[in-house]
RODO-2510 file (C-alpha; in nm, 4 decimals, decimal comma):
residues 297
     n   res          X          Y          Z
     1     x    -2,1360    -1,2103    -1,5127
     2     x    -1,9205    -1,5044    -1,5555
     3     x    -1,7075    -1,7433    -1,8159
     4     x    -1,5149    -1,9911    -1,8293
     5     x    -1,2687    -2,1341    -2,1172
     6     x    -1,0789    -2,4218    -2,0423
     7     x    -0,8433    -2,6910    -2,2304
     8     x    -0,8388    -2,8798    -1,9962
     9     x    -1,1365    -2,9147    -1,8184
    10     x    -1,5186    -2,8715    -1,9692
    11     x    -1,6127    -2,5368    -2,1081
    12     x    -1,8617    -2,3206    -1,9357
    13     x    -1,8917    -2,1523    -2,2465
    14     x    -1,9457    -2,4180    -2,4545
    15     x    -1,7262    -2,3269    -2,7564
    16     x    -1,3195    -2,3790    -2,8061
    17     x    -1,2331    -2,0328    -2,6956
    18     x    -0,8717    -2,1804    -2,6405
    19     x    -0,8200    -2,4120    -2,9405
    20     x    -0,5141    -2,2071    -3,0722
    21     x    -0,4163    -2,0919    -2,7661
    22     x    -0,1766    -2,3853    -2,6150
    23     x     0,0032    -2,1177    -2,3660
    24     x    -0,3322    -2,0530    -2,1803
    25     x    -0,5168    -2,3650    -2,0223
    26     x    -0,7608    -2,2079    -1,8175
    27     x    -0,9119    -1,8333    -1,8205
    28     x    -1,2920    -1,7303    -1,6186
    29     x    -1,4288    -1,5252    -1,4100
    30     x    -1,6558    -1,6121    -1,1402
    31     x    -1,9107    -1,4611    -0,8621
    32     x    -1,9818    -1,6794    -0,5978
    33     x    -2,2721    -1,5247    -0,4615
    34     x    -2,5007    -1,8478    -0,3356
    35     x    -2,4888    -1,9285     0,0249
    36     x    -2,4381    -2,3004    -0,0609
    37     x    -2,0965    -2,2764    -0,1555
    38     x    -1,9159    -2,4848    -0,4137
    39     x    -1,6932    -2,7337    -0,3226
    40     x    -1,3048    -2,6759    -0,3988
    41     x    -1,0632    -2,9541    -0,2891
    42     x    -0,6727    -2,8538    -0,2955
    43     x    -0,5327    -2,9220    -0,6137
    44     x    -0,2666    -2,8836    -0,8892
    45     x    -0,2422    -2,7101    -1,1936
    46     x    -0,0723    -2,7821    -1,5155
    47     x     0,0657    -2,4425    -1,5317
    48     x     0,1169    -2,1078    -1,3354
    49     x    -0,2106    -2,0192    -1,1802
    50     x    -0,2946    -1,6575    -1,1663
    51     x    -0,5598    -1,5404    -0,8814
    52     x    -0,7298    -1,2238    -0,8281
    53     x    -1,0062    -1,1101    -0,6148
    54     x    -1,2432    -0,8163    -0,7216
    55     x    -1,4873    -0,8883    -0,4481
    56     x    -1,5198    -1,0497    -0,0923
    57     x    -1,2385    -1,2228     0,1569
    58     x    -1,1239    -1,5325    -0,0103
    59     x    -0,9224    -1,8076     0,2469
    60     x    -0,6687    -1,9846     0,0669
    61     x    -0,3468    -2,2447     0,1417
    62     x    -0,0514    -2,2738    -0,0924
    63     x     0,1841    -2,5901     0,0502
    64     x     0,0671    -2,5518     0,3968
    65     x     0,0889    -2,1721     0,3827
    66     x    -0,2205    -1,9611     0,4722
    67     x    -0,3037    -1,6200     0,2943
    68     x    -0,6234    -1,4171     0,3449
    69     x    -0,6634    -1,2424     0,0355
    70     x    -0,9328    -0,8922    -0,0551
    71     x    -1,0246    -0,7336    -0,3188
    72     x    -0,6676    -0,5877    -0,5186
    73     x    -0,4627    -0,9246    -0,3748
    74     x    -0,4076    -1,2064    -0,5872
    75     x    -0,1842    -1,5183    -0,5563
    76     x     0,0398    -1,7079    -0,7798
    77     x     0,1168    -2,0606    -0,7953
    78     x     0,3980    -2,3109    -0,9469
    79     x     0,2396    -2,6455    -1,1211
    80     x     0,3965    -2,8610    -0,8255
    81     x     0,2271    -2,6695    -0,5616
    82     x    -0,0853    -2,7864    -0,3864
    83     x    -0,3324    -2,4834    -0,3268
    84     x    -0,6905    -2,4622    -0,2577
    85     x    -0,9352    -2,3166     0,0148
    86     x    -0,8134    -2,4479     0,3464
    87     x    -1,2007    -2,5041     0,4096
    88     x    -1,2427    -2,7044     0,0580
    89     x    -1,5172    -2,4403    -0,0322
    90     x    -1,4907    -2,1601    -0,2382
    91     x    -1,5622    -1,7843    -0,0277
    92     x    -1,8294    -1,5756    -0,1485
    93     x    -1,7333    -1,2918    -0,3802
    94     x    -1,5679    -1,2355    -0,7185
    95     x    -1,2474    -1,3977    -0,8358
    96     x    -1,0218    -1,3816    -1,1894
    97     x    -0,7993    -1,6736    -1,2680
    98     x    -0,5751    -1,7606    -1,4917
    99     x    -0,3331    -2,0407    -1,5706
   100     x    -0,1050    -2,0290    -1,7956
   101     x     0,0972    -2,3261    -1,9423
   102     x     0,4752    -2,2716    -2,0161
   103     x     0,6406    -2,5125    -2,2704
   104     x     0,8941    -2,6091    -1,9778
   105     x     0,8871    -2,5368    -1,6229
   106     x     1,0905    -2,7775    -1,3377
   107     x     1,1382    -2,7385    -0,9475
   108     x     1,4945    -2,5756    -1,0380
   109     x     1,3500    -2,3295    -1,2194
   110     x     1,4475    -2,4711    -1,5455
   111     x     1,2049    -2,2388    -1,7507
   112     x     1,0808    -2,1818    -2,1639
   113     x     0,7579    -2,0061    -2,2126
   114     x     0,7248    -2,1010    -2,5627
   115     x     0,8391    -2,0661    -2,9040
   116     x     0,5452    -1,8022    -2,9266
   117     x     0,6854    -1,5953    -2,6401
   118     x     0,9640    -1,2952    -2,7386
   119     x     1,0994    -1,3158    -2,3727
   120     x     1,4705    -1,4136    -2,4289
   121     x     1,6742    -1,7041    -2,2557
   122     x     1,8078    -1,4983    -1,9652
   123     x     1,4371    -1,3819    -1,9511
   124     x     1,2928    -1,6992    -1,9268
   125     x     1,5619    -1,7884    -1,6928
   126     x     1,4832    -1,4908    -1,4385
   127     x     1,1125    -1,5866    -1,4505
   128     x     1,1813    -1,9872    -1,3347
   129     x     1,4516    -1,8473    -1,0719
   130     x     1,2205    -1,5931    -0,9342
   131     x     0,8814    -1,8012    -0,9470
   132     x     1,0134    -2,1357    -0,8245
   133     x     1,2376    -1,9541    -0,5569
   134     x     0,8847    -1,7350    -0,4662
   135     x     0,8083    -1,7872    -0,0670
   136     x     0,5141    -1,5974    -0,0271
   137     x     0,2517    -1,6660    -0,2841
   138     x    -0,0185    -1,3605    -0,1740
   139     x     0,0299    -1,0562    -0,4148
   140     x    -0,0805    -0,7293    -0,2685
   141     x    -0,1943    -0,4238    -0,4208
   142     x    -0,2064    -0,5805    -0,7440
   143     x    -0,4502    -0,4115    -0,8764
   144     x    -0,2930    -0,3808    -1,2701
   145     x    -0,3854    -0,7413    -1,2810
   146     x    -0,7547    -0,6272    -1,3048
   147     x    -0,6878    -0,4625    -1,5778
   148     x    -0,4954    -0,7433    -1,7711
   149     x    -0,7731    -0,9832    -1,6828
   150     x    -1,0552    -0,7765    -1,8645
   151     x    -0,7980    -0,6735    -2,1473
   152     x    -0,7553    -1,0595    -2,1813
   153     x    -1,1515    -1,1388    -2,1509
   154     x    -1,2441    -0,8626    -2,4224
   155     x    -0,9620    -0,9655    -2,6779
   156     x    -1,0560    -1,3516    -2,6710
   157     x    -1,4627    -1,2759    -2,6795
   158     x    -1,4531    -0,9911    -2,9988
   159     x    -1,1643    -1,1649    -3,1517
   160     x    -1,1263    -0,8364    -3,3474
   161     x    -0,8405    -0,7959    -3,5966
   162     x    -0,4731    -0,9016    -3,4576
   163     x    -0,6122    -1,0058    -3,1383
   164     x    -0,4005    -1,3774    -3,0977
   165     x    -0,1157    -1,1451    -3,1167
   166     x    -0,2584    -0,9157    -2,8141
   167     x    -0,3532    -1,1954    -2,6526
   168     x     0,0131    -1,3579    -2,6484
   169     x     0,1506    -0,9863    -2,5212
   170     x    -0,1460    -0,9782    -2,2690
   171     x     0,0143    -1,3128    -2,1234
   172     x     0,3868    -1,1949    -2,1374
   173     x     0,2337    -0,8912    -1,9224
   174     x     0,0784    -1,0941    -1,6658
   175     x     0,4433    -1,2434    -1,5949
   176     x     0,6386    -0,8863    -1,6426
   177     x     0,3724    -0,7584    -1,3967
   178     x     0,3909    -1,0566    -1,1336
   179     x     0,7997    -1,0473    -1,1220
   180     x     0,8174    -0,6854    -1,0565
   181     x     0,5196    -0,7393    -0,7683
   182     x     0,7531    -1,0043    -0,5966
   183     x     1,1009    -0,8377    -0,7134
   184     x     0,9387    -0,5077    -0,5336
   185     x     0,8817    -0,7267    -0,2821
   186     x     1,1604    -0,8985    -0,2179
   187     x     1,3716    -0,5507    -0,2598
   188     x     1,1397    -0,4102     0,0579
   189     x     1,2361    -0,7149     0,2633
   190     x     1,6047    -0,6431     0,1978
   191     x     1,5820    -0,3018     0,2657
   192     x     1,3729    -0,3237     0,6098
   193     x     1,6331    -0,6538     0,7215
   194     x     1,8871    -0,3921     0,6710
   195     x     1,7587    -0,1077     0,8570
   196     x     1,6381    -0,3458     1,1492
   197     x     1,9785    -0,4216     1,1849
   198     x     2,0920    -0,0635     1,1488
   199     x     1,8132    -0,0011     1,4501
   200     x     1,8504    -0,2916     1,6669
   201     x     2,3031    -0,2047     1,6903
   202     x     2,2104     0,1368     1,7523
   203     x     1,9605     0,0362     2,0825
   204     x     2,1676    -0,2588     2,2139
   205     x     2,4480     0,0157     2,2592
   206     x     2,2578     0,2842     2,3942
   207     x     2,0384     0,1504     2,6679
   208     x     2,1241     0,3201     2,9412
   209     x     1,9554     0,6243     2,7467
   210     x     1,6188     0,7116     2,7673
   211     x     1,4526     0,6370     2,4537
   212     x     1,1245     0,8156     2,3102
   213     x     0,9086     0,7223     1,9936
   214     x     0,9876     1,0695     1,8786
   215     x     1,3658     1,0001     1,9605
   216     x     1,3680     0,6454     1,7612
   217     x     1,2183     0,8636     1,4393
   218     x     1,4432     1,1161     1,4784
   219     x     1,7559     0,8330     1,4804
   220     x     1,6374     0,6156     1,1903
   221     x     1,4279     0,8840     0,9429
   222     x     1,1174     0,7167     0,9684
   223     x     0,7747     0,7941     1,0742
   224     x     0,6289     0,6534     1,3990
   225     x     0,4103     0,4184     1,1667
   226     x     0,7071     0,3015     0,9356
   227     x     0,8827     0,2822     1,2537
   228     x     0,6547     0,0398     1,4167
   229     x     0,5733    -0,1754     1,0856
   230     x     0,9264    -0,2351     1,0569
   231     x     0,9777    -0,3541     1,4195
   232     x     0,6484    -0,5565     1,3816
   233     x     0,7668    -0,7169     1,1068
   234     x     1,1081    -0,8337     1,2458
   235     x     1,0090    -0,8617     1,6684
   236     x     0,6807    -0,9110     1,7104
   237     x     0,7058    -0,6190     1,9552
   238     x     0,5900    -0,2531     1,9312
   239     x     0,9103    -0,0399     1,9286
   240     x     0,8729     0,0656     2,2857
   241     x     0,7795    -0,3438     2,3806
   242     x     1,1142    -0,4501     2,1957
   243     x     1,3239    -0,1809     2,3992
   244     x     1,1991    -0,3118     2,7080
   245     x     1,2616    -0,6548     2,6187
   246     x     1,6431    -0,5594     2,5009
   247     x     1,6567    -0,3729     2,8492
   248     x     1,5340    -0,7240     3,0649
   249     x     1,8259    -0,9408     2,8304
   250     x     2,1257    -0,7329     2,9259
   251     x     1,9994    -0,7428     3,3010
   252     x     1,9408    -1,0744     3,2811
   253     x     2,3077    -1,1315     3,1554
   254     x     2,4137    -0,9319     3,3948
   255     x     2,2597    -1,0689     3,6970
   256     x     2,3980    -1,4058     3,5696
   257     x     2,7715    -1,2813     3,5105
   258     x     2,8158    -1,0142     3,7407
   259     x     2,8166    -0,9223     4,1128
   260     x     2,6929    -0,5376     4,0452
   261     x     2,3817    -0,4156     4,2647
   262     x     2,0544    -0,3355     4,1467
   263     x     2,0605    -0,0320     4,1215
   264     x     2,3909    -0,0142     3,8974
   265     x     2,2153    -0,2872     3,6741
   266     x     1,9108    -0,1050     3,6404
   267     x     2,0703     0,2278     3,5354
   268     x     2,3025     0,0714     3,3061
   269     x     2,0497    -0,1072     3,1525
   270     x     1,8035     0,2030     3,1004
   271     x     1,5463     0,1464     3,4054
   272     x     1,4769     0,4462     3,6141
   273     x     1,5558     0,3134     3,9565
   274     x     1,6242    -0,0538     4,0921
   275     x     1,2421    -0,0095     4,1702
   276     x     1,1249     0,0391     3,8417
   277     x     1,3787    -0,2393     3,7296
   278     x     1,2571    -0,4698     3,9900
   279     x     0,8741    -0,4053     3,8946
   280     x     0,9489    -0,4219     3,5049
   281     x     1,1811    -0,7397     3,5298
   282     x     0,8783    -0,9344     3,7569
   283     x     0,5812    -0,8229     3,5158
   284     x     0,8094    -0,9728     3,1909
   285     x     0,9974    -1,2625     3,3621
   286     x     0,7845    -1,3757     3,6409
   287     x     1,0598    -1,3607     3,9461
   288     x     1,2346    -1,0507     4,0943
   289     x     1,5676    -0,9982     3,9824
   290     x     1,7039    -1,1176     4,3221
   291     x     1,5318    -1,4647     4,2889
   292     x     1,6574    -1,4603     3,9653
   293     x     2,0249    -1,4283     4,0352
   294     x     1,9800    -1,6486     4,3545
   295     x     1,9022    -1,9337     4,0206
   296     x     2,2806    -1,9198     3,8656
   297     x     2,4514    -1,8009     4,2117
***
């Protein structure tokens, strides 16, 4: 199965699908299924593009960003943003898209959907702020956009009775549905900044205790895999990984600013003994802690 209407562009389906419907400029479906694969150059679109993969691993770039979207993701786009497969080829599999073409819509996030549209002003204002402000242009676990796609492909191929007004609604959903995916978003980032912060004071001024997994999920109320998603996210490091490196800063400051022995520097610092600080600071530094100090002595 596939379709595509367009007003902009020539019409797989070879009527005017879109003719009284100036909001939407392009709506298909595709499955790219044949192993010589089309040709897709980065481009722009007139409007917001909607994405959304049903089948396969699609590669894409949005302004230099790279996403690697499956089936439930989708991605969003702003008209001034340059997107396309980073490999100028479209991925095997199945992919929705949409694009939908507000009345206004600047890089400040000056915004009006339309006359058509029953989204107020502050409305239309919280959709430009949020969309033009949007860093990350991947949508996970978006899987109600499915849904809105084949509401949206049903309504404009039966054209039963009221169906331009279901269609408009269908559209005001898509954007209702795409905010809340990247206010969710955006409220998890927050949160997890916050209780990295929470978590990183509470280690800097306790190492010189010995710290478990089950101890750090005991502290904070998380599991051990929330626990290590959230330092992930924020390090780089596993939890245990960042705790060392913490551990090898302070001794590092302190070898630098202070005369105290090994030994008092590692147990202040959480090692064991000045052995296992000495064997520990080589592995992540390169130098033992004496050749170290002997550099700022």
């Amino acid at each position: 199965m596939h379709f595509f209407y367009s007003r902009t562009d020539k019409d797989s389906c070879g009527d005017c699908t879109l003719h009284e419907f100036d909001f939407i400029n392009d709506f298909g479906f595709e499955e790219y299924k044949d192993i010589r694969q089309k040709p897709l150059l980065q481009h722009f679109n007139h409007g917001i593009e909607i994405c959304y993969v049903t089948k396969g691993r699609y590669e894409w770039e949005v302004s230099n960003n790279r996403y690697l979207l499956f089936p439930g993701n989708g991605f969003v786009t702003c008209p001034w943003q340059k997107h396309g497969s980073p490999r100028e080829v479209v991925d095997l599999g199945e992919i929705y898209w949409l694009v939908i073409k507000p009345e206004i819509f600047e890089t400040d996030g000056s915004f009006f959907l339309g006359d058509w549209s029953r989204f107020t002003h502050d409305d239309n204002k919280k959709i430009g702020d949020i969309l033009s402000s949007n860093s990350k242009h991947s949508l996970e676990k978006a899987q109600t956009l499915k849904i809105l796609f084949e509401m949206l492909a049903r309504e404009l191929k039966d054209k039963e009775f009221g169906y331009y007004q279901r269609v408009c609604n269908i559209v005001e959903e898509f954007l209702i549905t795409i905010l809340r995916i990247i206010e969710g978003r955006e409220s998890r980032i927050v949160e997890n900044k916050i209780w990295f912060s929470n978590f990183d004071r509470m280690l800097r001024s306790t190492l010189d205790q010995k710290w478990t997994l089950n101890k750090m999920t005991e502290q904070t109320n998380v599991g051990i895999t929330a626990l290590t998603q959230h330092v992930k996210e924020n390090t780089g490091y596993t939890p245990a990984n960042y705790l060392i490196f913490l551990r090898i800063e302070k001794a590092k400051r302190m070898l630098k600013d202070s005369d105290a022995n090994l030994t008092d520097i590692a147990l202040e610092c959480g090692f064991y003994s000045a052995q296992h600080f000495s064997s520990t600071f080589s592995k992540w530094v390169g130098k033992s802690p004496g050749k170290f100090r002997r550099q700022y002595t």
